[in-house]
C-alpha positions as protocol buffer text, in pm:
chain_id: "A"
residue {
  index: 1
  type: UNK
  ca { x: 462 y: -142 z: -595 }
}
residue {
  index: 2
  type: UNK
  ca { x: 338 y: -317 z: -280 }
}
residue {
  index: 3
  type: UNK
  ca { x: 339 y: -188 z: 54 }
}
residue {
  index: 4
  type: UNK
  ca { x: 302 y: -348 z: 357 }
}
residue {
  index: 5
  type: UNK
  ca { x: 121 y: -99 z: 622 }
}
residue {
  index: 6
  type: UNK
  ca { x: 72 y: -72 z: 998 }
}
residue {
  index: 7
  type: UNK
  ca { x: -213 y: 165 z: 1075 }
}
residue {
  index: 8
  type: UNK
  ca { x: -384 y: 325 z: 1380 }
}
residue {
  index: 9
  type: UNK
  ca { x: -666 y: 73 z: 1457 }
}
residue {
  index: 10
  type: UNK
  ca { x: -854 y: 384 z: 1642 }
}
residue {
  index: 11
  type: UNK
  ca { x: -884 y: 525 z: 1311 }
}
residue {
  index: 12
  type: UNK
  ca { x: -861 y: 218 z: 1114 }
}
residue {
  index: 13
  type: UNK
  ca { x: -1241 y: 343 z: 872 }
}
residue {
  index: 14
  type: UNK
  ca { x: -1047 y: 652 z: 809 }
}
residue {
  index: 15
  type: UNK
  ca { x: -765 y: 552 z: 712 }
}
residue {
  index: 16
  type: UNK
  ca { x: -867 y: 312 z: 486 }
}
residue {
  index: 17
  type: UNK
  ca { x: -1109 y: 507 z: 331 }
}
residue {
  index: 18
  type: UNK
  ca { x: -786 y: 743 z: 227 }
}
residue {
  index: 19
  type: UNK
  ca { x: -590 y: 506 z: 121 }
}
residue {
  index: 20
  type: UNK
  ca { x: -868 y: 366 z: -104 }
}
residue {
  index: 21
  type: UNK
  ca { x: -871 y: 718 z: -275 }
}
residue {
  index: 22
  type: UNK
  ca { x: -475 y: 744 z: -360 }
}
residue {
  index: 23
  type: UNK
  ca { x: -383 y: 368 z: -371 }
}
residue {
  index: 24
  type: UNK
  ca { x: -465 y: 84 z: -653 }
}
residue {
  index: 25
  type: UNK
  ca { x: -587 y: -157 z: -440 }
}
residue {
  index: 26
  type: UNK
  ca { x: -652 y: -196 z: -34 }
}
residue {
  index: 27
  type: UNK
  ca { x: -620 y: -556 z: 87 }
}
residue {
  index: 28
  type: UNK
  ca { x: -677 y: -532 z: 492 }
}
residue {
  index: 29
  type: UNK
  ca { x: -504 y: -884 z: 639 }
}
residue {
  index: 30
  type: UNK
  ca { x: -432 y: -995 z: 915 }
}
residue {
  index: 31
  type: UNK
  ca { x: -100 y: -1123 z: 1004 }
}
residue {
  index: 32
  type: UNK
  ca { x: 234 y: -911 z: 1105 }
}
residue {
  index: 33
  type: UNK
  ca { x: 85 y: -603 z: 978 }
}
residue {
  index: 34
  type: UNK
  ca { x: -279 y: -444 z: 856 }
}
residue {
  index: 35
  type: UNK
  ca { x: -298 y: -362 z: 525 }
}
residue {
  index: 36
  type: UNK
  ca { x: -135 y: -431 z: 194 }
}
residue {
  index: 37
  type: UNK
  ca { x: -145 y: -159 z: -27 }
}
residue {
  index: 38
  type: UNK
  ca { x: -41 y: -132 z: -419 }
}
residue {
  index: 39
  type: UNK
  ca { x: 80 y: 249 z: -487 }
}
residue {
  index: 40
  type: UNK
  ca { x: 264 y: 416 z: -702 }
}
residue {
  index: 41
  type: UNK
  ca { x: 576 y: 573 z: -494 }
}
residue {
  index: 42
  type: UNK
  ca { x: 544 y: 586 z: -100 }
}
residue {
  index: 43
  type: UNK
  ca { x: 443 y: 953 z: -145 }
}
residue {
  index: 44
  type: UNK
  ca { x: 89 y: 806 z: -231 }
}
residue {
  index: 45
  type: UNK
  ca { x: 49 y: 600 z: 123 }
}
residue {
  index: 46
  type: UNK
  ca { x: 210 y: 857 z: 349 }
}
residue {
  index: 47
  type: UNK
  ca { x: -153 y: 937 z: 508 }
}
residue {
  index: 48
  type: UNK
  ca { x: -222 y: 1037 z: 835 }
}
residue {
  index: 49
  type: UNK
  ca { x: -283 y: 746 z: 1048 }
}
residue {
  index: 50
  type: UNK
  ca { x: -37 y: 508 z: 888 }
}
residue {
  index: 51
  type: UNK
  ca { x: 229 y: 433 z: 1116 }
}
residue {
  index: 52
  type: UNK
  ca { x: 464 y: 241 z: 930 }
}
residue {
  index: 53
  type: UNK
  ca { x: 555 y: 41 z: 602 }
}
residue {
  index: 54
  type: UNK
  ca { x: 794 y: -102 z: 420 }
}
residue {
  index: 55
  type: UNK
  ca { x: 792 y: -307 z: 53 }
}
residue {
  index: 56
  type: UNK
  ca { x: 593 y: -620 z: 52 }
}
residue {
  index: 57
  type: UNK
  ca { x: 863 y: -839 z: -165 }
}
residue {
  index: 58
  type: UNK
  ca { x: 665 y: -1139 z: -244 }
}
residue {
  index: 59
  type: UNK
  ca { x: 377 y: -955 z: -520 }
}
């Protein structure tokens, strides 16, 4: 599945570098929110520093 993901830009390195241990794939956009990640279950992306997602539809 793919999630889209807010994050906190103060820790933006961090965070990504997390996500890029549990998730798939990373994608960092720009646009309505920061990242598009492909997990397994929303389990995998809730990481410290992510403030919000939701289920990116369209992939």
């Amino acid at each position: 599945m793919y999630f889209e993901l807010w994050i906190d830009n103060s820790r933006r390195e961090e965070v990504i570098k997390k996500l890029k241990t549990v998730c798939k794939e990373v994608w960092e956009v720009s646009g309505n929110y920061d990242l598009i990640v492909c997990a397994e279950s929303e389990d995998q992306i809730k990481v410290d520093g992510v403030l919000n997602w939701r289920r990116h539809y369209t992939c």
